[in-house]
Structures are given as structure tokens and as C-alpha cells.
N, C-alpha and C positions, 0 to 999 in steps of 0.2 A: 108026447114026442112029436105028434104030426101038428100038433097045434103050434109048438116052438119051431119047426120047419117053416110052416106058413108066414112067422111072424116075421124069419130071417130072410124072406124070401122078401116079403112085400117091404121090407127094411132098406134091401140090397134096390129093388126097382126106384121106390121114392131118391136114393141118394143119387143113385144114375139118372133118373130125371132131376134133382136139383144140380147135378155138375153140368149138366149142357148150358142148363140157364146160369150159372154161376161166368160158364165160359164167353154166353157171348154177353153178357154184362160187362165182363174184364173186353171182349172181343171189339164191343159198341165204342165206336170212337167217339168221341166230345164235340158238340155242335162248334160248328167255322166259329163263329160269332163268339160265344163261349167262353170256346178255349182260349180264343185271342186272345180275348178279354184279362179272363183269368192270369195268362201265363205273364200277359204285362204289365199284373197288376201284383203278381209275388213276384218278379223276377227283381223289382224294385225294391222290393221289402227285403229280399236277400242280399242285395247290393248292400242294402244300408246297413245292413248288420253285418257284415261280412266288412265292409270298411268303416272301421271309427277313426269316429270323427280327432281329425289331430286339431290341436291347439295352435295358434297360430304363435310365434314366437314373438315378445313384448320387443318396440322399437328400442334401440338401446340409443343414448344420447352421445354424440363422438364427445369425449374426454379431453379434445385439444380446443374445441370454439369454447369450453368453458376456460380452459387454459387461457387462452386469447382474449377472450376477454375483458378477465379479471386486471392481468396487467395494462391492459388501456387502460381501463377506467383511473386504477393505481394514477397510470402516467399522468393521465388529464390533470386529474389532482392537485400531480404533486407540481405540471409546468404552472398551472394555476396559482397556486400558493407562493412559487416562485417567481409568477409577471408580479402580483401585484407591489412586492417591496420594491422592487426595480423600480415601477413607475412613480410610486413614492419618493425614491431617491434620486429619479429625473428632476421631479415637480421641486423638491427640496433644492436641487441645482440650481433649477430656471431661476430659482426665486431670490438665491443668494448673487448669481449674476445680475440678476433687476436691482438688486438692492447696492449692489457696488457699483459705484463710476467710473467708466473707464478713464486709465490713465492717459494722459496725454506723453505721447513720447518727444522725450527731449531730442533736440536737434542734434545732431553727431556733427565739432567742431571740424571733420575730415571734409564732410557735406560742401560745398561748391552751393552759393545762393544763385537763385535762379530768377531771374527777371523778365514778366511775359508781356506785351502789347498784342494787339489782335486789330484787325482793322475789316469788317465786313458790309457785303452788300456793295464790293467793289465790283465798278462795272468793267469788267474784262474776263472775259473768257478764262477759266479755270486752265484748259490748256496750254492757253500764252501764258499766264502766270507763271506754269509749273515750270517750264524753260526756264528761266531766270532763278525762282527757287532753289532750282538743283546747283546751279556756277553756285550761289551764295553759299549756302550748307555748308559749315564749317570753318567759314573764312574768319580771319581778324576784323573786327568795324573798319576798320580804317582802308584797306583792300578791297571790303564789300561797296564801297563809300567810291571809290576811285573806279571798279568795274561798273557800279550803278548808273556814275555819273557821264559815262562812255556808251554806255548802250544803247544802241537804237530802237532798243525794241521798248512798245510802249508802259508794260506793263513794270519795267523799271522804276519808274516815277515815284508810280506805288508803293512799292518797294522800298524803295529808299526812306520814304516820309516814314513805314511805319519802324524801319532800325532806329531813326534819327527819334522818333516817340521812345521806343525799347530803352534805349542810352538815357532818356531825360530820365525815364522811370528808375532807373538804378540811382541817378546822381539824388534826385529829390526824395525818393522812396527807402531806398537803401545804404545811403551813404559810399556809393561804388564810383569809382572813376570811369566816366561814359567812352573813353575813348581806346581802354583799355579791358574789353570786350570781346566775346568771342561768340559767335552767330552758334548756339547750339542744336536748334532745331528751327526749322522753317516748314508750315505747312500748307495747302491750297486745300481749301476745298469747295465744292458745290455747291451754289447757294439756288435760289431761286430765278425761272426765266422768264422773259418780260415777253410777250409774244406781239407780235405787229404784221400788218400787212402791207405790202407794197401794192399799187393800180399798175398794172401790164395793158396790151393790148388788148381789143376787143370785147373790155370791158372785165376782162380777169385779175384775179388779185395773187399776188404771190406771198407766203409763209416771211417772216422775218425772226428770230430767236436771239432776241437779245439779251446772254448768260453775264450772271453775276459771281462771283467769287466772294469766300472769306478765307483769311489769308491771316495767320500766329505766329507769332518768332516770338523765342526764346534765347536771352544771353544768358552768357556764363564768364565771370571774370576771366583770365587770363593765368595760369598757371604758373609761378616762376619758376 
């Protein structure tokens, strides 16, 4: 009996000397450096296990640009397919227009013949011309003939020589009676200018613009 006292006793001491040391092994805190270390080296490992990993979701393609697309392309196609007979049936056009001659249109018996003289590179001034042009415009020959032959102004002359041509043209060209005519159109226009210099004083020279005229008339029979 005193032997198993002894045993429980030095039992009871060893265990109370190992819980001191057991306490302050639990008590001993974890070197700075260490623990750092440590704590930041599982705090990571927990994270990652702690979040899984998500799948990222596949890009989806939009459903309307294949939409869009599809029908262009269709379109190109089909304007495609549709220029080139057009162009064939232009080409086919051109070629039967080349190939036909145009007609020549007949004279409409209603038509009024028309008889033109022209007379250019008359020297007189397009402006004084046009004076006189306008009185005539319109007149009977034989009225233009009688105001011509009255006029002072110079560029009547002119005038006159080229109705009295107009009249022969119809008698010889047309079988028309010359004197039974009617002045349907009369024109002036601008011809080329002669330029010259006059000697002035002190040895200066002055501009000179010597204007030319062409000048057309047109008869027309006499209406009854």
C-alpha cells in the first residue's frame, strides 16, 4: 500500500510539473518574424480555398450583325446579277442606234423658206450698226429699202447692200420673188478690233480701236 501511495504521489508531482511547461509553451508567443511570415503565408492559402475559382462566361456573338450581314451580302448579289443584263441591253441599244441611220425629216409644207446673207468684218462699229438694225427688224423689203436709203447714218449702206444680196438669194437660190419679202431676223455682232496709235504732243501716242462688225439677215416670204 505505501508503495502504491509513493507511486500516485510522484505521478500527481511529474503531471504538475509537466502542465506549467505544457502552459507556457501554449503561453510562448511565436517569433515577430515567424508568425508574420506564417500568418501571410496561410492567410492566402485560405482565401484561395475559400474562393473558387468562377468560370468566366463564353463571349456570346450579337445574333443581329450576323443578321445584317447575311442580307448585304444576298443584296450585293442580287444588284450584281441585275447591272450586268441592264448593261448588256444598253450595249445592245448603242449598237442598233449605230447601226440605223438617222432619218432625215421632211420639210413641213406649213414651214415658211428662209433665206440668209451675212456680210462680215464690216468696218463699223457694232454699236452704230445695232441702231439701224433694230428700225429694220421686221419691216417689208421695200420699206427697209426706202428708210435705208434716207438715213444718215453710216452704217445704213451696209445694210442695205447686204438685203439687196438676201433678195438676189431667194430669186436665184430659191425661186422667191425678191421684192416680196419680209426682213425676219437681223443680227450684229462683234467681230475683231484693229488697234492703232495716234502721235499727240510731246511725243505721246494716243490708243485708236478700230471695231469691226458681222452683220446676218434673214427673209421670209410675205404671208398672204
Amino acid at each position: 500500500m505505501a508503495d502504491e501511495k509513493d507511486k500516485e504521489k510522484k505521478d500527481s508531482k511529474e503531471s504538475k510539473a509537466d502542465a506549467p511547461e505544457a502552459k507556457a509553451k501554449e503561453a510562448k508567443p511565436a517569433n515577430p518574424d515567424t508568425g508574420k511570415k506564417t500568418a501571410a503565408k496561410k492567410e492566402p492559402k485560405a482565401a484561395a480555398e475559400k474562393k473558387e475559382p468562377k468560370e468566366k462566361p463564353a463571349k456570346k456573338e450579337p445574333k443581329a450583325d450576323k443578321a445584317d450581314k447575311a442580307p448585304k451580302a444576298d443584296k450585293d448579289e442580287k444588284s450584281a446579277k441585275e447591272k450586268k443584263p441592264r448593261r448588256k441591253a444598253l450595249a445592245k441599244k448603242g449598237a442598233k442606234k449605230a447601226d440605223e441611220k438617222p432619218a432625215k425629216k421632211a420639210p413641213k409644207s406649213d414651214e415658211l423658206p428662209v433665206v440668209r446673207a451675212s456680210a462680215r468684218y464690216v468696218r463699223i462699229a457694232p454699236r452704230k450698226a445695232r441702231l439701224i438694225a433694230d428700225q429694220v427688224r421686221g419691216m417689208h423689203i421695200e420699206q427697209a429699202r426706202a428708210l435705208l436709203a434716207f438715213s444718215p447714218r453710216g452704217a445704213a449702206e451696209d445694210i442695205q447692200k447686204l438685203i439687196n444680196s438676201a433678195a438676189a438669194n431667194a430669186e436665184n437660190n430659191h425661186d422667191l420673188i425678191g421684192d416680196e419679202m419680209r426682213i425676219s431676223s437681223i443680227t450684229v455682232d462683234e467681230g475683231p478690233t484693229l488697234r492703232r496709235f495716234r502721235p499727240r504732243a510731246l511725243g505721246r501716242a494716243t490708243p485708236i480701236n478700230k471695231r469691226t462688225s458681222h452683220i446676218a439677215v434673214a427673209l421670209t416670204p410675205v404671208e398672204d
